[in-house]
VMD Tcl script that draws the C-alpha trace (Angstrom):
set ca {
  {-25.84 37.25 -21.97}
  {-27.38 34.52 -23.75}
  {-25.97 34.35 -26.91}
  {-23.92 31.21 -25.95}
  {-26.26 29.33 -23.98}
  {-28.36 26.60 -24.69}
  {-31.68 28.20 -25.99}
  {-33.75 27.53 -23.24}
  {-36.45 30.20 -23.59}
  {-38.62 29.55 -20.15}
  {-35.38 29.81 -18.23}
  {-34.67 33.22 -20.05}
  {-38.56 34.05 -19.41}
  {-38.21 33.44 -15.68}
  {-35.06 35.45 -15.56}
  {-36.25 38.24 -17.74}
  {-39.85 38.49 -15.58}
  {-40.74 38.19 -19.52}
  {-43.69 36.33 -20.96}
  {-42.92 37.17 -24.61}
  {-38.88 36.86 -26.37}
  {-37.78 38.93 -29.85}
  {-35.18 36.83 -31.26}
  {-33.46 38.25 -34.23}
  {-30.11 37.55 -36.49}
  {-28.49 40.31 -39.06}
  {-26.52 40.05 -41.67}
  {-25.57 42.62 -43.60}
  {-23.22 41.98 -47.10}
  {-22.09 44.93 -48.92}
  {-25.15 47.35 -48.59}
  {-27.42 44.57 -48.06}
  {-29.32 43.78 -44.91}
  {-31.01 40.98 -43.87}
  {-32.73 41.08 -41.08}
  {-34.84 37.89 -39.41}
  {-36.69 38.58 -36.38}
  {-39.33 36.58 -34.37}
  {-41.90 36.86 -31.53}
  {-42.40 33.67 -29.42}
  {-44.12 33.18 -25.53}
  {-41.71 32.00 -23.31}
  {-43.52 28.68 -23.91}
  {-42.03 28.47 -27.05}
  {-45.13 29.27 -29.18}
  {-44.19 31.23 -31.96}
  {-46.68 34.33 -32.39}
  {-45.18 36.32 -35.25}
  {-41.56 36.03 -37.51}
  {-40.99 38.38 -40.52}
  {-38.01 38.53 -43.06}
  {-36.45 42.39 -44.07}
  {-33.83 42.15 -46.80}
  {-33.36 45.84 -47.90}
  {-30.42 48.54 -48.92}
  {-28.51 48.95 -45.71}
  {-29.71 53.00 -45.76}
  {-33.05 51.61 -44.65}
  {-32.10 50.70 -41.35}
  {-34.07 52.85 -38.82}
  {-37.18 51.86 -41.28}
  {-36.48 47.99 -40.67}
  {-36.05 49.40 -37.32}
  {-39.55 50.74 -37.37}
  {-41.48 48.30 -38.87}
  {-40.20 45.46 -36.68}
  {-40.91 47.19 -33.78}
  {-44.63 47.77 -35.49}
  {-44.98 44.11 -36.23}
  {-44.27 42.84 -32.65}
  {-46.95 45.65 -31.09}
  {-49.26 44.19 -34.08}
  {-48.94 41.27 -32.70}
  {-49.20 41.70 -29.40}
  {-52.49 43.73 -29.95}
  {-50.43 47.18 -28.85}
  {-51.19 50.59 -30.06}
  {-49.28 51.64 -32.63}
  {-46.30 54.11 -31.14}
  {-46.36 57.43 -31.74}
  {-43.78 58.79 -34.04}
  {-41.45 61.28 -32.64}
  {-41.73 64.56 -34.11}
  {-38.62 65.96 -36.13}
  {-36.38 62.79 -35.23}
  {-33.16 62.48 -36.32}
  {-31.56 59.81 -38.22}
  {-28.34 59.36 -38.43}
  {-26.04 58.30 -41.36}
  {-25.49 54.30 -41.06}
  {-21.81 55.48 -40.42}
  {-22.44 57.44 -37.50}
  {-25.11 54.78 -36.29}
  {-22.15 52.08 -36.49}
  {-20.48 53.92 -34.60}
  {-22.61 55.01 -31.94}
  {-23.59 51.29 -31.39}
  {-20.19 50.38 -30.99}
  {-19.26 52.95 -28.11}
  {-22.63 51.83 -26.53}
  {-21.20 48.07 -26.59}
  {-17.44 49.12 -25.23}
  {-18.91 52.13 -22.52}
  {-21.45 48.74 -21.26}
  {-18.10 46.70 -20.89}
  {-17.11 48.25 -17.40}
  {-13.53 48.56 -18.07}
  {-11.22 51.69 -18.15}
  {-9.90 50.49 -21.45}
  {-13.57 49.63 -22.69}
  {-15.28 53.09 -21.66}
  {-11.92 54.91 -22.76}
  {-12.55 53.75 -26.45}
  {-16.23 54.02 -26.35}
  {-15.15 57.89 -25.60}
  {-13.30 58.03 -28.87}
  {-16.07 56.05 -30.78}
  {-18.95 58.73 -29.58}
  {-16.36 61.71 -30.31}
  {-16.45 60.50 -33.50}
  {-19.75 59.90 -34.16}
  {-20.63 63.59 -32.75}
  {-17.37 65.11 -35.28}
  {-19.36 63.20 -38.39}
  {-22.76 64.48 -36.80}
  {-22.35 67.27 -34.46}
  {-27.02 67.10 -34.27}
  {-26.68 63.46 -33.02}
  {-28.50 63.88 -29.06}
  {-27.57 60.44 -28.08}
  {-24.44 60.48 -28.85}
  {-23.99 63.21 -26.41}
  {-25.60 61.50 -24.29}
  {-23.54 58.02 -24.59}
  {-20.27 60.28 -24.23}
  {-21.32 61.90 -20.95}
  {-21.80 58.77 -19.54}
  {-18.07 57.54 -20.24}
  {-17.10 60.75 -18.52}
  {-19.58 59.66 -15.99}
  {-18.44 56.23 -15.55}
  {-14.53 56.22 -15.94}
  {-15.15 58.28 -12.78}
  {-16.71 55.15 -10.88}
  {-14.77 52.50 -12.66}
  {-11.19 54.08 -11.56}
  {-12.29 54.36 -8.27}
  {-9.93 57.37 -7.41}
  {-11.25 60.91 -5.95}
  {-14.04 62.51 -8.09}
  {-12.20 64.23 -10.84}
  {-14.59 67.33 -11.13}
  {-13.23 68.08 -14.82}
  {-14.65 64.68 -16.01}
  {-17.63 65.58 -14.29}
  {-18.11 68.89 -15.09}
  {-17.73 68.05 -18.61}
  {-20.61 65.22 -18.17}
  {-23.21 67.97 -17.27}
  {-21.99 69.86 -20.44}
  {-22.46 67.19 -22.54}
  {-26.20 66.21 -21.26}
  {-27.34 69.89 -21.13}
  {-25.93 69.63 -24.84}
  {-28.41 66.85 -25.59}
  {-31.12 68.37 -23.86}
  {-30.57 71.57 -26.60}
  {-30.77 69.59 -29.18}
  {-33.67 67.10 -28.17}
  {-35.14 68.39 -25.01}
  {-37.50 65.29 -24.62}
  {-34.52 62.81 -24.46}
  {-35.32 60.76 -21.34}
  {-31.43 59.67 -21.12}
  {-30.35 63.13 -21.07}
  {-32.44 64.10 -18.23}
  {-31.85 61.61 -16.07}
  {-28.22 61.75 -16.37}
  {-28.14 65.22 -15.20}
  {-30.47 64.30 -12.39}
  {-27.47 62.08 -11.36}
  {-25.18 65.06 -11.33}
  {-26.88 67.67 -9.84}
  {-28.22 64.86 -7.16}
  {-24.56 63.65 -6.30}
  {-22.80 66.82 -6.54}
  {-24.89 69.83 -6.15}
  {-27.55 68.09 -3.53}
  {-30.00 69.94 -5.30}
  {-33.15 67.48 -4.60}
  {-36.12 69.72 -6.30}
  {-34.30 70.10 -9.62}
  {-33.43 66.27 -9.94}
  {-36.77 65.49 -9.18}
  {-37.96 67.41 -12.01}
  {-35.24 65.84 -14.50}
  {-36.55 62.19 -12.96}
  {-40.08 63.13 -13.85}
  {-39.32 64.61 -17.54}
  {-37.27 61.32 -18.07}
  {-40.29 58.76 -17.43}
  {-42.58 61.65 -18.99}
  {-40.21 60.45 -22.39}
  {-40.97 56.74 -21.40}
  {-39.55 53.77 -20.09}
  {-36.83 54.63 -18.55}
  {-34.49 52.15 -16.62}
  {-31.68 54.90 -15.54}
  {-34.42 57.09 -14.36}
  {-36.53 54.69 -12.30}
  {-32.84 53.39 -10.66}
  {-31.71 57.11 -9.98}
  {-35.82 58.12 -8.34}
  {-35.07 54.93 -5.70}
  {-31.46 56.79 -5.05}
  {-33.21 60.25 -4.54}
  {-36.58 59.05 -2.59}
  {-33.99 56.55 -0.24}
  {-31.98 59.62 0.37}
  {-35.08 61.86 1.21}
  {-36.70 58.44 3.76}
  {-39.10 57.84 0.98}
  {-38.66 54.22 1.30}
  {-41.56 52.80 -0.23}
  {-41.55 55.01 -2.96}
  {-37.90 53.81 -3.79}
  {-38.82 50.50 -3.65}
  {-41.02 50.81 -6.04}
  {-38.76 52.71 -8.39}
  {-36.14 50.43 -7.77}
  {-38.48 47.46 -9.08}
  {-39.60 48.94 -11.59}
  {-35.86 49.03 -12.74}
  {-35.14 46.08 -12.25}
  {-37.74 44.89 -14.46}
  {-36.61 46.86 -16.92}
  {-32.95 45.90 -16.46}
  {-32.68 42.24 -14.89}
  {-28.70 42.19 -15.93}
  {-27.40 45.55 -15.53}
  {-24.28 46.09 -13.27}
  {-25.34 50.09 -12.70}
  {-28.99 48.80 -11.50}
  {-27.61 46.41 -9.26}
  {-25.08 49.30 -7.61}
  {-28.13 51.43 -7.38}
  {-30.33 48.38 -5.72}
  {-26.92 47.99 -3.17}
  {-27.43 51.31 -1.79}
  {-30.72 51.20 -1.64}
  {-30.58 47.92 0.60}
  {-27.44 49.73 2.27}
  {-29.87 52.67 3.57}
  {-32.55 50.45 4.60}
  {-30.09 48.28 6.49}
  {-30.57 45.19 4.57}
  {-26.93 44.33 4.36}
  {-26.75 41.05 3.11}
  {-29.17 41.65 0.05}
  {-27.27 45.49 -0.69}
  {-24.07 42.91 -0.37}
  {-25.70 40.24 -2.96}
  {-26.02 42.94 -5.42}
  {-23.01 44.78 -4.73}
  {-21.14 41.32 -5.44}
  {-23.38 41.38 -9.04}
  {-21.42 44.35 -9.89}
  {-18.05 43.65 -8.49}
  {-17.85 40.52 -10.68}
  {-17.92 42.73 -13.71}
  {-15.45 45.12 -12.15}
  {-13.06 43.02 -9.71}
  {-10.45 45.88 -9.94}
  {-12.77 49.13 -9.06}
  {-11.95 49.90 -6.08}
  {-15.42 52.05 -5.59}
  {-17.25 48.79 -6.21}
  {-14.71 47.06 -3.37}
  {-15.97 50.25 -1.22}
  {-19.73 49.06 -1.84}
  {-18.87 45.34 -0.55}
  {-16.91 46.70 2.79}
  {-19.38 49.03 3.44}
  {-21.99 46.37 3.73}
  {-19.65 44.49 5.97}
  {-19.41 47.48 8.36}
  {-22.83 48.15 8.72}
  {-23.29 44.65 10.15}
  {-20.34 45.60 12.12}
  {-18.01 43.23 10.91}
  {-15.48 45.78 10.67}
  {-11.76 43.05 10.00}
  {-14.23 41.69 6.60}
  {-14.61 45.52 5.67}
  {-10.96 45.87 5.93}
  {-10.21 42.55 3.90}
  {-12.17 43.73 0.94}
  {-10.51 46.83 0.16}
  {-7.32 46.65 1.17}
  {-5.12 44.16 -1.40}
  {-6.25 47.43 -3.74}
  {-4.87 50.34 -1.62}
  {-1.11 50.44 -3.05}
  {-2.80 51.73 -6.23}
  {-5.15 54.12 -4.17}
  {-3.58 56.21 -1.97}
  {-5.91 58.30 -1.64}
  {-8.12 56.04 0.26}
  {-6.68 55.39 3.85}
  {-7.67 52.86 5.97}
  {-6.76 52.79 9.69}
}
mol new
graphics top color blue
foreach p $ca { graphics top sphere $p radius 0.5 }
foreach p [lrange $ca 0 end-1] q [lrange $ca 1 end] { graphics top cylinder $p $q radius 0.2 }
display resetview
């Protein structure tokens, strides 16, 4: 989001709730990487900057060391190494970053290619967890982003896919919050999401699984307790258009309509043809009872759906 900007770092500070920035270029020429990352306050004091020019195969250990030199720095504990993790091949890495990029783009075209990009990755390296995960989610997503009736196929095949993930790494944190979503959504089984939520922040940080806990504990009247969850989300994810739908229900069930609307907006300027995210906007409209602006929103898109009638 700031790659074309003017480098102001306090202004991405403020917006990030961040008091400390990695900045970091790569280059990589043949099967040569260079990588050159830095630590710096949102001041602008610079606290720690380290060159890595290596083979590109040593990726996940430039990975790993820059990740150890900014907790160095920051007087951290050093992380603790995951036990029997995979690495993928820098093919099936490229690849998997790639989907991650186009499934993040919020377009039917964008998530239909990141779906070919992950079904590669998975052919080259059927062990690959993520990957399953990533190619749930544009199952998951193409869902939302079309806007038509749930088509239980796609979603049926999502669960596959993140029970898959969850054979292969059962401490995956993205995996078990993504089937928290679908048995929460679809099978209204509370207990068992609630146990996915909690193994997902048991992994870690985890900005899916914070936004989905707010869903579940809004749902159940747990109100505080999804405001906190939804915070902590937020923090984790200032600029992400699936936080922001989550943090537009939320408002929606507490009746704050014009803030649920505010961040309903957020996502529908990423998706301006989605007709579900049009269907977040009215719906804020008729809870204040304005019921002719809930009409206005959604109906220039109702000659492609319909499915959806509107008196």
């Amino acid at each position: 989001a700031y790659k074309k900007t003017p480098r102001d770092l306090a202004e991405i500070g403020r917006r990030l709730k961040a008091t400390y920035l990695v900045e970091a270029s790569v280059e990589r020429t043949g099967d040569h990487l260079k990588v050159v990352a830095s630590l710096e306050r949102a001041s602008g004091a610079k606290v720690w900057t380290n060159t890595y020019q290596r083979p590109s195969g040593d990726l996940n250990a430039i990975e790993a060391d820059l990740a150890a030199g900014v907790r160095g720095s920051l007087g951290l504990a050093k992380a603790a190494k995951p036990e029997n993790a995979f690495i993928p091949s820098d093919e099936v890495h490229d690849l998997y970053l790639k989907a991650e990029f186009e499934d993040a783009g919020a377009t039917l075209d964008m998530v239909e290619q990141a779906q070919r990009d992950f079904e590669r990755a998975i052919a080259l390296e059927p062990r690959y967890a993520v990957a399953y995960v990533g190619l749930a989610s544009t199952y998951w997503n193409r869902n939302i982003i079309a806007g038509n009736k749930a088509n239980r196929d796609d979603l049926r095949r999502a669960e596959q896919l993140w029970r898959k993930a969850l054979e292969l790494d059962p401490t995956l944190g993205t995996a078990h919050s993504g089937l928290a979503y679908y048995v929460m959504q679809y099978d209204w089984d509370w207990n068992h999401a609630e146990r996915e939520l909690r193994a997902a922040l048991a992994a870690g940080e985890n900005i899916s699984a914070e936004s989905a806990y707010a869903v579940l504990c809004a749902i159940q009247g747990r109100l505080t307790e999804a405001d906190d969850h939804m915070r902590r989300a937020r923090d984790l994810d200032q600029q992400g258009w699936v936080t922001a739908g989550n943090s537009a229900i939320i408002f929606r069930l507490e009746k704050r309509f014009t803030e649920a609307r505010q961040e309903a907006l957020k996502v529908a300027s990423r998706n301006p043809t989605a007709l579900a995210v049009q269907e977040m906007v009215s719906l804020t409209y008729l809870g204040e009872g304005k019921v002719d602006e809930c009409f206005q929103t959604v109906r220039p898109f109702l000659p492609k759906q319909p499915n959806f009638a509107v008196p």
